[in-house]
LUMDREN-645971 format. One record per residue (C-alpha): x, y, z. Coordinates in pm, whole numbers, plus 32768, in hexadecimal, padded with zeros to 4 digits. Example, Ala and Ser with C-alpha at 12.3 -4.5 7.8 and 13.67 -1.06 7.14 Angstrom:
// LUMDREN-645971
84CE7E3E830C85577F9682CA
// end
This chain:
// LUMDREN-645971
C48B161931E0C35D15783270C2E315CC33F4C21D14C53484C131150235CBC1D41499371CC12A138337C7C04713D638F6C0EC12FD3A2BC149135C3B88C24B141B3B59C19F15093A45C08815283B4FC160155B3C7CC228166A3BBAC0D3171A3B1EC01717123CC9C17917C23D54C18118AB3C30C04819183C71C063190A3DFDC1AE19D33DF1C0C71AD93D4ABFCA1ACD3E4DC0A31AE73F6AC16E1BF83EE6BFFC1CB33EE5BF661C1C4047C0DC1C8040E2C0941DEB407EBF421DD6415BBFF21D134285BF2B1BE2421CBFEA1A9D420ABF6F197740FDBEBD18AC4210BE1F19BC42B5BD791A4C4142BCE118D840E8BC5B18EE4244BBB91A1E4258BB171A1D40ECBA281923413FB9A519D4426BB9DB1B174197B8F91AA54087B7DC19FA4185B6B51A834177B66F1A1B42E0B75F1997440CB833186343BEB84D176F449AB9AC17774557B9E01605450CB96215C943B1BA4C16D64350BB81163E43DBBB3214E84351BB06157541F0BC681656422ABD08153F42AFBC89145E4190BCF615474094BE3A15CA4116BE9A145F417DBEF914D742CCBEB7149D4427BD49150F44EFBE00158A45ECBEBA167E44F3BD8716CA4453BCE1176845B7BE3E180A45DFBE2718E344A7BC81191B453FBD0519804660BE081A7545A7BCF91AFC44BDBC411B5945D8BD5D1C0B46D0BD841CB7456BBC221D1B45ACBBD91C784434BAED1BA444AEB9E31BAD45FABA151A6F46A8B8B01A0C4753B90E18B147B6B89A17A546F4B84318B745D5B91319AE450DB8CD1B034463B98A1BDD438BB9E81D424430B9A01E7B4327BB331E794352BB171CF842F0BA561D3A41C9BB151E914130BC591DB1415ABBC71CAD4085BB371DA13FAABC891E2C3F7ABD491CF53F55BC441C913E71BC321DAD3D7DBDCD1D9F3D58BDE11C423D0EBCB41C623C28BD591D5F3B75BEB01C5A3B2DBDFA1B233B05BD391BF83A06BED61C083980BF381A983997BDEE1A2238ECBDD81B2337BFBDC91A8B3699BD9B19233715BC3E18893667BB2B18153718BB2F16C7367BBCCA16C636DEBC38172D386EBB14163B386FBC1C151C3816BD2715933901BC0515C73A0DBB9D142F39A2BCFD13C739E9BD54144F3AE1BBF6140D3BB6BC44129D3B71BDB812B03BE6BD3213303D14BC37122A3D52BD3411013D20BE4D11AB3DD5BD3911D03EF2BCEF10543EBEBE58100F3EDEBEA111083FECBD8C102540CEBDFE0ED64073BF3E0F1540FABECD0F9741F9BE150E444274
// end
């Protein structure tokens, strides 16, 4: 019997990102932190200074494919959660902020560390190839329709 290698398309994709984000948000519901809110606050997290309130929501909102005005609506919740300090037009991490993503961090470290053993670098440097492109057409095609 011969096996041959599935073809990487959209639906091999689609089914690999929820995989992976089912995993994620299994971990960031055990910390009360929703999917939105942890790609939001690891930026800021990670900064070694402020971010700027509105740079931040334009790159979440890019990303996420989702709405500004959803993007200052999780800000706003990280920071009634005390996650972040809201200073305006500039955001910091709280030490809360920061041992949440630490936490988060660490346990998803520790699977992804699972779901990538054994998988060569060449194989990840390829998949990382693909994949980037994919993302740069779909973007292409994502703003042509939107003209």
């Amino acid at each position: 019997m011969t096996t041959t290698s599935p073809t990487v398309d959209g639906r091999a994709i689609a089914l690999a990102h929820y995989a992976g984000r089912a995993v994620l948000e299994s971990v960031l519901a055990r910390y009360g932190l929703t999917f939105q809110q942890s790609v939001t606050l690891r930026p800021v997290a990670i900064a070694d200074t402020a971010v700027e309130r509105d740079e931040l929501v334009a790159q979440i909102a890019d990303a996420l494919k989702i709405e500004a005005a959803d993007v200052h609506g999780v800000v706003d919740e990280l920071a009634a959660q005390r996650l972040i300090a809201d200073e305006g037009p500039k955001l910091l991490v709280t030490d809360a902020g920061r041992d949440l993503y630490a936490g988060t961090s660490t346990e998803t470290g520790k699977i992804s560390a699972r779901i990538y053993a054994g998988l060569s670098a060449e194989d990840l440097a390829a998949a990382g190839r693909v994949l980037a492109l994919v993302t740069e057409r779909a973007n292409a095609e994502l703003a042509a329709l939107a003209e």
